[in-house]
C-alpha positions in Angstrom: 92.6 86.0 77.1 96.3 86.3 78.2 98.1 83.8 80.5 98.3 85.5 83.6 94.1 85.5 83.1 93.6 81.7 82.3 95.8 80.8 85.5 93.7 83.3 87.5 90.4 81.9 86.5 92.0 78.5 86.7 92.4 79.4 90.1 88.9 80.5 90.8 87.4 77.0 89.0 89.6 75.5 91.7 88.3 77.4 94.8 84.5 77.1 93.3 84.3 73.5 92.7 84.2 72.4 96.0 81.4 75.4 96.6 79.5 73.7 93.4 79.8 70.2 95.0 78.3 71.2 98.6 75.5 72.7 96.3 74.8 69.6 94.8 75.0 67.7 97.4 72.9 70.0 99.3 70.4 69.3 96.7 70.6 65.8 96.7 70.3 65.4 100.4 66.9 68.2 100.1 67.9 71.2 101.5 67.0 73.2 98.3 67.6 76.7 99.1 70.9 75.8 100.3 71.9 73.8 97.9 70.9 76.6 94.9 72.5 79.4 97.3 76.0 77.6 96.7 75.7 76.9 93.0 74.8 80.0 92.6 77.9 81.7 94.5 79.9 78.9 92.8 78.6 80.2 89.0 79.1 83.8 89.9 82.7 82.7 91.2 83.3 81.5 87.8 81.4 83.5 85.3 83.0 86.9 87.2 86.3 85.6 86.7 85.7 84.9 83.2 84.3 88.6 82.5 86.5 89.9 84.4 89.4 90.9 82.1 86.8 92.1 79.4 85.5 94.2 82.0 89.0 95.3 83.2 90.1 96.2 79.5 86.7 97.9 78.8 87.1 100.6 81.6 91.0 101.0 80.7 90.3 101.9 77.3 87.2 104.4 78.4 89.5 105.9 80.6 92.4 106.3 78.3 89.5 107.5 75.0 88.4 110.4 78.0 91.6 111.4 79.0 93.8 111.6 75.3 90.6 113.2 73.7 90.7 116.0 76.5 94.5 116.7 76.2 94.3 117.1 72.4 91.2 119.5 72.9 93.5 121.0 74.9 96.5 121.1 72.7 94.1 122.4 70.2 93.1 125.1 71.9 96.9 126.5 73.3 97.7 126.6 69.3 94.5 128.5 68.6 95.8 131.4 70.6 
């Protein structure tokens, strides 16, 4: 994980935490579907900010593999000739 990614997600702990508290409290106080509701955005907050460079650097690479393997089938074929 590079820098500019750990102060990103940093930044997303710091807006979910306050989302992850309200769900608690929510909890606490009985409102159950509430209180889950809000954990539940607060996880995916956190968790999609945490797979989100993997996913990032996934696609990149796919995209890079389909387009250097069609310009070398390419190159192949203008020597062929």
């Amino acid at each position: 994980m590079k820098l500019l990614d750990t102060i990103t997600l940093f930044g997303t702990v710091v807006l979910a935490a306050p989302i992850g508290l309200l769900g608690v409290e929510f909890l606490v106080e009985g409102r159950l579907v509430a209180g889950a509701g809000f954990l539940f955005v607060a996880l995916a907050l956190v968790v999609g900010g945490y797979l989100k460079p993997s996913v990032n650097g996934i696609v990149a690479d796919t995209v890079a593999d389909i387009v250097t393997e069609d310009s070398d089938a390419r190159d192949e074929e203008t020597y062929k000739d």
